[in-house]
N, C-alpha and C positions, 0 to 999 in steps of 0.2 A: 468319266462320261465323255469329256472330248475326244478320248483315246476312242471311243467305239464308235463315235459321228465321223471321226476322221478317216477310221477305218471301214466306217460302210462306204463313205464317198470313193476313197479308195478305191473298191469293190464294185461299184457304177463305175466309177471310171477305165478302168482296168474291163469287166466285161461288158458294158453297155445294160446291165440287168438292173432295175431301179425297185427296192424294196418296199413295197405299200406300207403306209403308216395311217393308222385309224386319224384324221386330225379331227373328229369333230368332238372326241373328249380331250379336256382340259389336261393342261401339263404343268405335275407341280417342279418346282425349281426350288433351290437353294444358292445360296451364293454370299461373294464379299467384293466389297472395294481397296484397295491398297492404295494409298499416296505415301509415297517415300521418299524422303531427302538423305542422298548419299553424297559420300566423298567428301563430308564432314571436317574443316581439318582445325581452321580457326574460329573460337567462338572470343568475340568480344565481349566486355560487360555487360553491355543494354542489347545484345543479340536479342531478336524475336521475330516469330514466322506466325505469320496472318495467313488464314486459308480457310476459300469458300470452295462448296462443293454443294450441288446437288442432289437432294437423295432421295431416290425411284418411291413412288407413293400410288395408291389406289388410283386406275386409271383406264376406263373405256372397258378396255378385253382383259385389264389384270386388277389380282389384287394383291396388297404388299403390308409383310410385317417386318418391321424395322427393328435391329437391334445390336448391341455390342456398338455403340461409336464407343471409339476408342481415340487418343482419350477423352476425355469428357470435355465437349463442347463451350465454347465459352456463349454462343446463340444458335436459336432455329427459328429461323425467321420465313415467311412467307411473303412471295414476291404478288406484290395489289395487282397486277393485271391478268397474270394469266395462274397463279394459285401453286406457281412451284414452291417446293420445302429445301430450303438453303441452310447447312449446317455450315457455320461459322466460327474457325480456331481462332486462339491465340494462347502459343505456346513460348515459353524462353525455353532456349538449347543450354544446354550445361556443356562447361569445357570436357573434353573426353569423349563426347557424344559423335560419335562416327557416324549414326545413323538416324532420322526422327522418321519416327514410324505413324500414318493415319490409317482410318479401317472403319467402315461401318460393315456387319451383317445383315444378311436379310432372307425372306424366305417367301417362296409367291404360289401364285398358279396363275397361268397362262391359256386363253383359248383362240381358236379361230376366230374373228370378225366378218361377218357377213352384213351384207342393207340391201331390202328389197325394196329397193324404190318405183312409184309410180312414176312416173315424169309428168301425166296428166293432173298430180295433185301437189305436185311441187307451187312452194312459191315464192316469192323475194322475202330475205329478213328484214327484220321491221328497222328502216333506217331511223329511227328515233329513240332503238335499244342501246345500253352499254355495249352490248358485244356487236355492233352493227361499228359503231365508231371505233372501235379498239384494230377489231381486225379487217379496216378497209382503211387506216389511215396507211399516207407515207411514212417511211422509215428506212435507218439504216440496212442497204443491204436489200430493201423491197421498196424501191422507187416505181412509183404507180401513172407518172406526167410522162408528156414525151414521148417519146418511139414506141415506149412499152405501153399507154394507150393508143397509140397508132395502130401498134401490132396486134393487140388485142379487138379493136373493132376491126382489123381487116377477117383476123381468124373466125369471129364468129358470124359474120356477113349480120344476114337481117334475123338469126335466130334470136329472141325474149326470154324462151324459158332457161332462167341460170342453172338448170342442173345438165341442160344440152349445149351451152355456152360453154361451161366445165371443160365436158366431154370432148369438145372441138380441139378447145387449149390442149388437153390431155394428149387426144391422135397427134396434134400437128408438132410438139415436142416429140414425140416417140420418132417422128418421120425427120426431123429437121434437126435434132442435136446429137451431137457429138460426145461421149463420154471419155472423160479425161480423169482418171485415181487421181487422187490428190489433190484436183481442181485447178484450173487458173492461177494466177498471180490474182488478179481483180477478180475482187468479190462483187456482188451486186447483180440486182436484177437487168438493169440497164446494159451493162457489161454484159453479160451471159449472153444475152440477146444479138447484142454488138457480133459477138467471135461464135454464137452457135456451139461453146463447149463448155465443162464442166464436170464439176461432182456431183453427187447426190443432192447437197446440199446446196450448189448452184441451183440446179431443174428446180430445185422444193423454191427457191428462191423469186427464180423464172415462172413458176406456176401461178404462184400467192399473190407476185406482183399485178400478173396479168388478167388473176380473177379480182381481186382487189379494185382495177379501173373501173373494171366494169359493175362495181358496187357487189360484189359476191364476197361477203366475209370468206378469208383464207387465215390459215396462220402455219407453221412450221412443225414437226411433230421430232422429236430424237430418241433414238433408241441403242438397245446395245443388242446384238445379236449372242445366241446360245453359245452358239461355238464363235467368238469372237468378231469383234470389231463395232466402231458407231456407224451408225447410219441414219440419213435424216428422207423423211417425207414428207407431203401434204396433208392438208384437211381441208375442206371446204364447207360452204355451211347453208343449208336450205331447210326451211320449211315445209311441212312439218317432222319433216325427217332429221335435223339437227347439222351434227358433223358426220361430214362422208369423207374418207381417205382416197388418197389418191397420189401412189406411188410414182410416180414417170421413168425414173430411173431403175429400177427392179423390173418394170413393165419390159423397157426395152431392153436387158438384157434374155428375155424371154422372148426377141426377135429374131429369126436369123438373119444374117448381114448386118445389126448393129449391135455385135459385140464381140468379143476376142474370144466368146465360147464356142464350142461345136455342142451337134447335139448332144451328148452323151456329157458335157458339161451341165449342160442346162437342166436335163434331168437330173444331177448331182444338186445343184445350184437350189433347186426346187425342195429337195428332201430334206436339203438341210435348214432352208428357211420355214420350211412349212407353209408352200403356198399350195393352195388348193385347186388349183386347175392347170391345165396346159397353157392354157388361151392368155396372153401378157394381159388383154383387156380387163382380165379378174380382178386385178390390182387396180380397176378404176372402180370405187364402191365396196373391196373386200380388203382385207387383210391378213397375211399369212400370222401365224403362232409362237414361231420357236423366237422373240424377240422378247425384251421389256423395256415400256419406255421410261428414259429419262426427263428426258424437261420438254414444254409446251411452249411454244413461242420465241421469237427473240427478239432484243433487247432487254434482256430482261433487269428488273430497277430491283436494288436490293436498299432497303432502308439501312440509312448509317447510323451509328453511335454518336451520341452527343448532340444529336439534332443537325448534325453535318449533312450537307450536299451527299443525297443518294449515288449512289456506281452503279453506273446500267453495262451491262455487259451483252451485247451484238448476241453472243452463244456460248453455251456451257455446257459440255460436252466429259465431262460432267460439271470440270472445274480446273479449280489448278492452272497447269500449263495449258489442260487441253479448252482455253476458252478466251472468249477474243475481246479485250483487252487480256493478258490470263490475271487468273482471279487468286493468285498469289503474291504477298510481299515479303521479301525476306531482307533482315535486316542486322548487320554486325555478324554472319558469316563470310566463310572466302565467297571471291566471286566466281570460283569454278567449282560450286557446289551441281552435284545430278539430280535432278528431280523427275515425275513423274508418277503418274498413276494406271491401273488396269484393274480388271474384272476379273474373278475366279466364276464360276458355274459351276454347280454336282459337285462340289470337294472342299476338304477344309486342308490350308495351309498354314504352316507355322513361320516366323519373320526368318528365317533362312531359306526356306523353299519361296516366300514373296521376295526375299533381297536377288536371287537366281533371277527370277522370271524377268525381276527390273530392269536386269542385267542383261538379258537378251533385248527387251522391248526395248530398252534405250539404248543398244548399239552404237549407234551413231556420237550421243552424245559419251560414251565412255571412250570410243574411239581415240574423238578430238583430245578428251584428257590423256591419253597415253594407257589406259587401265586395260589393255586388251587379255589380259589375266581373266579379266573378271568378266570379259565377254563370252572368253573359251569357258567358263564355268557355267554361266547360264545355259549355253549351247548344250552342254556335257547333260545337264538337269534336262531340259527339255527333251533333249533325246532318249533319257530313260523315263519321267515321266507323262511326255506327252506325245503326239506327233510329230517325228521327225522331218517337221514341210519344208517349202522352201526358205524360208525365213532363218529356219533353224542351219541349213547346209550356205545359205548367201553369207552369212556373220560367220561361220569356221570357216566359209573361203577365206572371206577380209583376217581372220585370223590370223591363217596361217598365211597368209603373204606380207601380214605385218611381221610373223616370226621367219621369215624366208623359206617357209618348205612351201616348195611352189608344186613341186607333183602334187602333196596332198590339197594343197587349197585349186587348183587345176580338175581333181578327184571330186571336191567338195560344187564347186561351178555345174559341173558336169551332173552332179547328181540334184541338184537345184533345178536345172532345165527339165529334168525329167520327171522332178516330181510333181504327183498329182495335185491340183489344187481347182477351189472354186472363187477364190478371191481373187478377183480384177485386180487389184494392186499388186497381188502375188505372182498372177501370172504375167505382168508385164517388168516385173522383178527378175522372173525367169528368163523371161521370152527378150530382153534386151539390158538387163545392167549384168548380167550374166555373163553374156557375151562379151564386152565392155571388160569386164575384170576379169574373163579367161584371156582376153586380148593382152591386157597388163600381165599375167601370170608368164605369155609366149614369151614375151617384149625380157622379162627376168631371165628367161630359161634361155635367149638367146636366139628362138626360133621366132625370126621376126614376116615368113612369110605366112606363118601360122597364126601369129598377132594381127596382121593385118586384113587377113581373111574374115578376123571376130568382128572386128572393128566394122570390116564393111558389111557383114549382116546387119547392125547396127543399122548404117545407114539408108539396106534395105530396103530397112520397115519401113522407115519412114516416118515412128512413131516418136516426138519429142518430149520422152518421159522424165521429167526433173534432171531437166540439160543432157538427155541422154547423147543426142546428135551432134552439141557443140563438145562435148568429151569425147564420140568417138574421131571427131574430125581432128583435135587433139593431139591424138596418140596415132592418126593414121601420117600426121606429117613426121612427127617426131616423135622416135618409140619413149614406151613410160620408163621414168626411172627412181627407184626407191628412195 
């Protein structure tokens, strides 16, 4: 199934033709989660690996049946505020165990989200509700005092009705920030606001805070898209209409001038999420399809064993590595154990085709270990398997320049830049670290006026994508060396 998403995008992209897709019936889905501990090498006696994880449950536009955790859970617990389902291990690893494998299955259907709201019958939620005080208090990450009530009574001047309050907040993000893949260093709503830039989950951050002053229950929404990756939104909350989403970050990529797409992107970008109109606005009170959410809220408080002090965790994304504190302890393994988790969609995999995909996803971290065997093998998989994007050709660059065939990883750069994509992270992976490591590739090959030519594209842009600009400044004074 992703091989065919990826290939229709492709196919927009490539001739500018965008394929109608019926969204207003329901989309059933299948799927799984993988958390995997690799690189296995010492196990101590009292070794054991604690692991929370969130797992996707009936919610708003979906419904969800749950099955196969694997292996059998040691809790399922439900977090008191906002009602997520937290599947909680504890496993001992056995010496010899090179690998420990997690896995829940599941299986849904998904539809479009629409709200037709009146504005003339809207009204405040009742400040003397649980949900009025839950989701308007301060908190980490949604700092609601200071600048960010400032900012928020300047943005909505003398308007009252909080669903037009909303609305203001909504426009004057889309016009006034800055989208940055990967986010900031500083989390927080007060931060965001400060620098004007961010991720997804910055804006959602920046939103909630700023409807929150102004007494408008907000909270945070996470999800996992069809064809890959999380991503986080809004909600907001009014009477009698309930909760209403509200994208900002999705919105304004559906801008022209604030974002790295052209049009024939954004037609792409649209098909594959399943948003239902041209207009970014739509995304203030509707919601696209092709997503499922994961967890509601953050901080979220997990009850502890033994009547121990609860762990609240800022985000869980779903778990594991991916959540802030991460919501893993591992104990009496080496300490350059690999970890990490991902989503399957449409397809069942077996623990060699999940240990592959690992292996790609966590590049980085197999890198630093020296395993780049095992990177070029993911790579090899993915490419017969799935779409071969840019992700798949950036890791056989780094490959093979870790193994010094520099024409082919020079080849692989090369075809990274050109490939089609609609992910903002991907395309500034292309569009500047590409450059950056064809610049290293020159700098090997000896061709240092051609090295430095990468480099100053780089500087170009002008865009500082995870140190992209202090690395190419780097290797412009003094060429790279292996």
């Amino acid at each position: 199934m992703r091989t065919i998403i990826m290939a229709l995008a492709a196919l927009i992209l490539s001739t500018g033709f965008v394929l109608a897709e019926d969204l207003s019936k329901p989309r059933a889905f299948q799927g799984s989660y993988w958390y995997i501990i690799d690189h296995v090498v010492d196990v101590a006696p009292d070794a054991e690996v604690t692991l929370l994880l969130v797992v996707p449950d009936d919610f708003g536009q979906q419904t969800i049946s749950l099955s196969n955790i694997v292996p059998s859970p040691d809790r399922v617990v439900t977090d008191p505020d906002h009602g997520n389902k937290i599947v909680i291990w504890k496993v001992k690893p056995q010496p010899g165990e090179e690998q420990i494998f997690f896995r829940f299955d599941f299986t849904g259907r998904a539809h479009i989200r629409k709200t037709d709201v009146d504005p003339e019958l809207v009204e405040a939620t009742d400040r003397k509700s649980d949900l009025w005080r839950t989701y308007t208090r301060n908190e980490t990450w949604i700092e609601t005092g200071g600048a960010v009530a400032a900012k928020a009574a300047a943005i909505v001047g003398d308007r009252t009705n909080p669903y037009f309050q909303a609305r203001a907040i909504f426009d004057w993000m889309i016009e006034s920030l800055e989208f940055v893949p990967g986010g900031t260093d500083d989390r927080g709503a007060a931060k965001t606001l400060a620098t004007l830039k961010g991720d997804c989950g910055q804006y959602s951050h920046l939103f909630i805070a700023l409807c929150r002053s102004l007494g408008i229950p907000a909270r945070t929404i996470t999800n996992v898209w069809f064809d890959g990756g999380v991503h986080c939104y809004a909600e907001f909350h009014v009477e009698p209409y309930g909760w209403i989403p509200a994208d900002v970050s999705a919105a304004q990529a559906l801008v022209p001038g604030h974002t790295l797409f052209d049009q024939t992107d954004r037609k792409a970008f649209r098909l594959l999420r399943g948003i239902g109109s041209e207009d970014p606005f739509w995304l203030f009170g509707n919601l696209y399809r092709n997503q499922m959410t994961l967890t509601v809220g953050n901080n979220i408080e997990i009850p502890a064993l033994g009547g121990r002090v609860p762990a609240v965790y800022t985000a869980m994304r779903p778990g594991g590595a991916d959540a802030s504190p991460e919501a893993i302890v591992i104990k009496g393994l080496n300490d350059d154990v690999i970890h990490g988790g991902f989503f399957v969609f449409d397809r069942k995999i077996d623990q060699e085709q999940a240990l592959q995909i690992i292996h790609q996803k966590l590049a980085n971290q197999f890198f630093s270990a020296g395993l780049v065997d095992a990177v070029e093998d993911g790579c090899f998989m993915a490419q017969q398997e799935f779409s071969d994007g840019v992700m798949t050709w950036m890791n056989l660059g780094r490959v093979n320049l870790h193994k010094k065939n520099y024409s082919r990883a020079e080849a692989c750069f090369l075809r990274a830049i050109n490939e089609a994509t609609v992910s903002r992270s991907e395309k500034l992976e292309s569009m500047i670290w590409a450059h950056n490591y064809l610049g290293n590739c020159y700098d090997l090959m000896g061709r240092r006026e051609r090295a430095l030519a990468e480099y100053q594209v780089v500087l170009n842009m002008g865009i500082d994508y995870r140190g992209s600009l202090a690395y190419a400044v780097q290797y412009l004074a003094k060429p790279f060396e292996d």
